[in-house]
C-alpha positions in Angstrom: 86.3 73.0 121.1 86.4 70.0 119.2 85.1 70.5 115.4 83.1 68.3 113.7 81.5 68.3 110.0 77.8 69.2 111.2 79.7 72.5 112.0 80.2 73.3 108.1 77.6 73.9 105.6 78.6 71.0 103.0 78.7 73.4 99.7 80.8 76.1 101.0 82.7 74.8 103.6 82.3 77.3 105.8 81.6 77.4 109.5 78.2 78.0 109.8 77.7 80.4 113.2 75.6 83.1 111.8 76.1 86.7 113.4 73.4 89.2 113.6 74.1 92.4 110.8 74.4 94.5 114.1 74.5 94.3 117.7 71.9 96.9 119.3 74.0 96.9 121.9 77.0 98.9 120.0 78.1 101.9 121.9 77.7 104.6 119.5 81.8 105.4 120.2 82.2 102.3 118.2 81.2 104.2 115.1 82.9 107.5 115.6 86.3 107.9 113.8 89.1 107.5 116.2 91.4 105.3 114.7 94.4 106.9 113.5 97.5 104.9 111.0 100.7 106.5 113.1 104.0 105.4 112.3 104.7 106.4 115.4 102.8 103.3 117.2 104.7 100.5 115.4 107.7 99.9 118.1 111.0 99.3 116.2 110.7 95.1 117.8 107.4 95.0 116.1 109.2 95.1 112.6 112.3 92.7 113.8 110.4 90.1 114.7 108.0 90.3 111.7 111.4 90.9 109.3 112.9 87.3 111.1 109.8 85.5 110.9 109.9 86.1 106.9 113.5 85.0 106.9 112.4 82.3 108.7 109.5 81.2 106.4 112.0 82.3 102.9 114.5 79.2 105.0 111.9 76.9 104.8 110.4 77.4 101.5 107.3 79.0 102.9 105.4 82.3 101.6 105.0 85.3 104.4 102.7 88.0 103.2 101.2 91.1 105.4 97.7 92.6 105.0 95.7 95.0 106.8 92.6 93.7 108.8 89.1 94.7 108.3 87.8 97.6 109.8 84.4 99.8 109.8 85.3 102.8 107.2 83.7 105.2 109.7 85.8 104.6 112.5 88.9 105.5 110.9 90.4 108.9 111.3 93.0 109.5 109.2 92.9 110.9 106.2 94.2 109.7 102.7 97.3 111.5 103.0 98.4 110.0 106.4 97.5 106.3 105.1 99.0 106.5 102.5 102.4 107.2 104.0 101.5 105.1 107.0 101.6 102.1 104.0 104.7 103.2 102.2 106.2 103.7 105.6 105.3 99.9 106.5 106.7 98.7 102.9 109.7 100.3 103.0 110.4 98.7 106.9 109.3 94.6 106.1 110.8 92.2 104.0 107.4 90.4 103.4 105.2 92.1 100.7 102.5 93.9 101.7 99.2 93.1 99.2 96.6 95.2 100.5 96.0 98.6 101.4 93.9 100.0 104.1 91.3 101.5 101.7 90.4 98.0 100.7 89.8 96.6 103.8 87.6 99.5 105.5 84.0 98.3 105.9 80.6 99.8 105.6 78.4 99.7 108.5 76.2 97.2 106.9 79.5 94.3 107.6 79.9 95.5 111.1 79.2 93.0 114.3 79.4 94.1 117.8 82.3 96.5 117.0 84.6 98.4 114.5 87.1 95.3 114.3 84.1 92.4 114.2 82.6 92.0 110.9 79.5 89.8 111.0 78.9 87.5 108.1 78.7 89.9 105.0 81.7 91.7 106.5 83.2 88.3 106.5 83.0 87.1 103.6 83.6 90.5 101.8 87.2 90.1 103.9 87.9 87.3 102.7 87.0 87.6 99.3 88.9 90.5 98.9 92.4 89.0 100.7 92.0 86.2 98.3 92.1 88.5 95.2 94.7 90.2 97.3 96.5 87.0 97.3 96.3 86.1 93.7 97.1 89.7 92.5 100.9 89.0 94.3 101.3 85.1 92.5 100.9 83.9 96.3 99.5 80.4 94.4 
């Protein structure tokens, strides 16, 4: 896809490419909690390669920073408890920082595309707004 400048709306900069608040067609299994944070799932590689590709970056004067990607709130089932380990757990294992935590990027409903993991537009931009303050809150700039 080749992008061109009628693609972005000239005062924000962003794409414009609106998505509807919510997809009718959304199985209802999309909003039941079933998402669990288990240590359990993160294979040992997993953490090599992400603790050499921040080597990698510190080489050549680059930043490597992890966060935790948006998600509907409902669709999670763990409880505080078990994310909150699952996060000290995660720190403890990389070399990058982590800046986030999970609470701050689960979702309400309302920011939900066509599944748990999609956010539309409000979802979107409440993303990225918060992985910017994120971002500022570690001196990333």
């Amino acid at each position: 896809m080749k992008y061109t400048e009628l693609l972005f709306d000239k005062n924000t900069g962003n794409m414009i490419y609106p998505r509807p608040s919510i997809d009718p067609t959304i199985p209802l299994s999309e909003f039941e909690p079933r998402f669990v944070y288990d240590t359990a799932e993160i294979d040992a590689s997993c953490i090599s390669e992400l603790n050499t590709f921040s080597d990698f970056c510190k080489q050549h004067g680059a930043k490597f920073y992890v966060t935790y990607s948006p998600a509907y709130k409902g669709s999670v089932a763990s409880g505080k408890t078990e994310i909150v380990g699952y996060e000290a757990w995660l720190s403890e294992k990389l070399k990058a920082p982590v800046i986030s935590t999970i609470e701050r990027n689960l979702l309400p409903k309302e920011c939900v595309y066509n599944g748990a993991l999609h956010m539309n537009d409000k979802g979107a931009e409440r993303y990225t707004t918060q992985l910017y303050k994120d971002l500022c809150n570690c001196n990333a700039f």
